[in-house]
N, C-alpha and C positions, 0 to 999 in steps of 0.2 A: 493490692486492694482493688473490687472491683467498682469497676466506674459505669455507671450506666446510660450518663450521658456520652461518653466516646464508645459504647458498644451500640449505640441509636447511632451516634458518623458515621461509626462503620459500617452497619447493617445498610444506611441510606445511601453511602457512599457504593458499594456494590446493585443495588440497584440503580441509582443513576449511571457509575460507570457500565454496569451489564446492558441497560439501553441503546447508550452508545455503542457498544461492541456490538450489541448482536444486528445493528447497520451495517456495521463495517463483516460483519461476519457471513449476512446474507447477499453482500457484494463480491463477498471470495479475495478481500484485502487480508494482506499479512497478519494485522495487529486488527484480532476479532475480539470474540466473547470476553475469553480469559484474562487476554492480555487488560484490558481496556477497565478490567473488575479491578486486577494488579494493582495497576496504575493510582486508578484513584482509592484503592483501600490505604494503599501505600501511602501518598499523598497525605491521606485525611489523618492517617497514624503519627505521621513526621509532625505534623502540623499539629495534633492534639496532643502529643509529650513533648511539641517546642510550646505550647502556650501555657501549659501547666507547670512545666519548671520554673518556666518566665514569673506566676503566680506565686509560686510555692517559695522561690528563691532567689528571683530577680532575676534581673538579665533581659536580653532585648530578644522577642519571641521572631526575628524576622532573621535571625539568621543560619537559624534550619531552615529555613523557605526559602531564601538564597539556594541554599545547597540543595535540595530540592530543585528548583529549574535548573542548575548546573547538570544534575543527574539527569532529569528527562531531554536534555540539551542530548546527549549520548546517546538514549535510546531511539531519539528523534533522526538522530544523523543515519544510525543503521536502517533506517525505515526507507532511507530513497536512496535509489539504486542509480547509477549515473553508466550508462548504457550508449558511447557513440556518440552522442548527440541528446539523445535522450535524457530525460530527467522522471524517473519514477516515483511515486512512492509521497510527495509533496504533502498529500492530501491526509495520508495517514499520519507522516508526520507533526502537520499541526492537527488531529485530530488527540492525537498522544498526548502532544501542549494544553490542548485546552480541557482535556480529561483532568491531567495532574493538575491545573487548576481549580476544577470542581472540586477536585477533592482537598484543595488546600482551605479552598470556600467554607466547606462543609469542617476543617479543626479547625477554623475558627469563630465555628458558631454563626456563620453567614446564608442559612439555610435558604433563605428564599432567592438570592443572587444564585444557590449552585442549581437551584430547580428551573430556574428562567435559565441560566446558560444550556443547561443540557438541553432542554426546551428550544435553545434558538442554534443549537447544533445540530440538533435533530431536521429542524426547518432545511439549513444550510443545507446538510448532505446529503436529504432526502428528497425534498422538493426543487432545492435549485440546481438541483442535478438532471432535472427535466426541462428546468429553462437554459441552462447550460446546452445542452444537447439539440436544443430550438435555434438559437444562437446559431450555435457551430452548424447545426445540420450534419446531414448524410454528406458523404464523400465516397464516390470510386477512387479506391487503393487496386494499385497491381502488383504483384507477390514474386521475385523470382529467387528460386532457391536454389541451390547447388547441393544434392544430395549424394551418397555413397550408392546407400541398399533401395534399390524405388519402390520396392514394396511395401516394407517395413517403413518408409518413411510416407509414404500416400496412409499408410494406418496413423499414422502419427500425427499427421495434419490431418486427418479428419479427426481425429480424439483431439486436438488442441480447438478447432471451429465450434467441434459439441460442447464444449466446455465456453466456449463464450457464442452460444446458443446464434451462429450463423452456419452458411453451407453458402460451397463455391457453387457457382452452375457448372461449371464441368475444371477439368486440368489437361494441361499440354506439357509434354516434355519432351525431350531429345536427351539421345547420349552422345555426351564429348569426350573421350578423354579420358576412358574409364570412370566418368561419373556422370550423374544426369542433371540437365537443368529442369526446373519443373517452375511453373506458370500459370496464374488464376487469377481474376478481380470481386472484389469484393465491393459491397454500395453499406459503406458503416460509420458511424459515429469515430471520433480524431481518439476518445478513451480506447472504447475496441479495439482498433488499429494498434494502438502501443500496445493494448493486453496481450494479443495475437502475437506482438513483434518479440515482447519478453519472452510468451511460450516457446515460439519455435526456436528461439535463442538455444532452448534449453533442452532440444531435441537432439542426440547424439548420434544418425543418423544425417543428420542437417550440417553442414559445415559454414554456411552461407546465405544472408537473409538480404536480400534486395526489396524497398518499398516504397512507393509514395505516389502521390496522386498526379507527376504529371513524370519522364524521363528526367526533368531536369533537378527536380527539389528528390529524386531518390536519394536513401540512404542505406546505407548498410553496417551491419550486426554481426560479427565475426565469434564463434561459440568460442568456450574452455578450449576445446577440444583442436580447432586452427591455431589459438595462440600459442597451445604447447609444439603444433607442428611448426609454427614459424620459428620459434624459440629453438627449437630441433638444428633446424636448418641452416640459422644464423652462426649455433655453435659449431 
């Protein structure tokens, strides 16, 4: 039977969630456009045949919503990437939470709570993300890498900079050892720096990421690609 007040959730529910995504999508975050429409279409659905059964045939409408955050609890966890030291990914993570909340808002008829939330997620991620960045300020980061091929990996670190729209002033390197260290500083925001630090993570060329703004607080990032050779080695 069709219902045309849950095909109005849904329709508003993909526009609100589509807002949100497509923040998260013009940041170059994991969980963009699609995801983020998913989410709260999903949500708003669960939510609108647990309220209507609840109606139709009793029962307590709050325990599809239960299950509901149990399930976004999961797709939240795959969302941050835990990297060394590092903690990725936080951000999206409760961006996904408080999606599938819009949309639980929105099945159960709570229309002007899911317009103000998206509304003051918007503010969050978009605007305080410019006071965040005042806050913290610029920082010199220095970069040292342990590469194979130095050609193919100097292309590589420049296509990872272009992509989080900085440039070194220049690179230094030596060879050791049949491999090269290579060396640069950078003057960037503490987000930048992790974007950068995931990239070159993921650089198969790179075996080796040294970073941080003074000798002492350096950390380092060891690829797939060393863990399989230490694992090698050990056997």
């Amino acid at each position: 039977m069709w219902e045309p007040s849950i095909a109005l959730k849904l329709l508003l529910a993909a526009v609100l969630g589509g807002v949100i995504g497509l923040e998260r999508e013009l940041r170059d975050k994991p969980a963009g456009l699609r995801t983020n429409i998913l989410i709260c279409l999903g949500s708003t659905l669960f939510m609108s045949i647990s309220t209507r059964v609840a109606e139709v045939l009793g029962g307590d409408p709050t325990r599809i919503a239960a299950q509901i955050i149990s399930g976004i609890g999961f797709l939240g966890a795959g969302a941050v990437l835990h990297s060394h030291g590092f903690v990725l990914g936080l951000t999206t993570a409760a961006t996904i939470w408080v999606v599938a909340g819009v949309g639980m808002a929105l099945g159960s008829g709570m229309y002007s709570v899911a317009i103000f939330t998206t509304a003051m997620s918007l503010v969050t991620l978009y605007f305080l993300g410019f006071v965040e960045d005042k806050i913290q300020g610029r920082k010199a980061y220095s970069y040292t890498l342990v590469v194979t091929h130095l050609n193919e990996a100097l292309a590589s670190i420049n296509r990872v900079l272009q992509e989080c729209s900085v440039s070194a002033v220049s690179f230094n390197f030596k060879k050791k050892s049949g491999h090269y260290r290579v060396w640069f500083n950078l003057h960037i925001p503490r987000e930048t720096n992790l974007k950068i630090i995931q990239r070159l993570s993921e650089v198969p060329e790179i075996s080796q990421v040294e970073t941080g703004t003074t000798a002492r607080d350096s950390v380092q990032v060891i690829t797939a690609t060393e863990h399989s050779d230490d694992e090698e080695r050990r056997a």
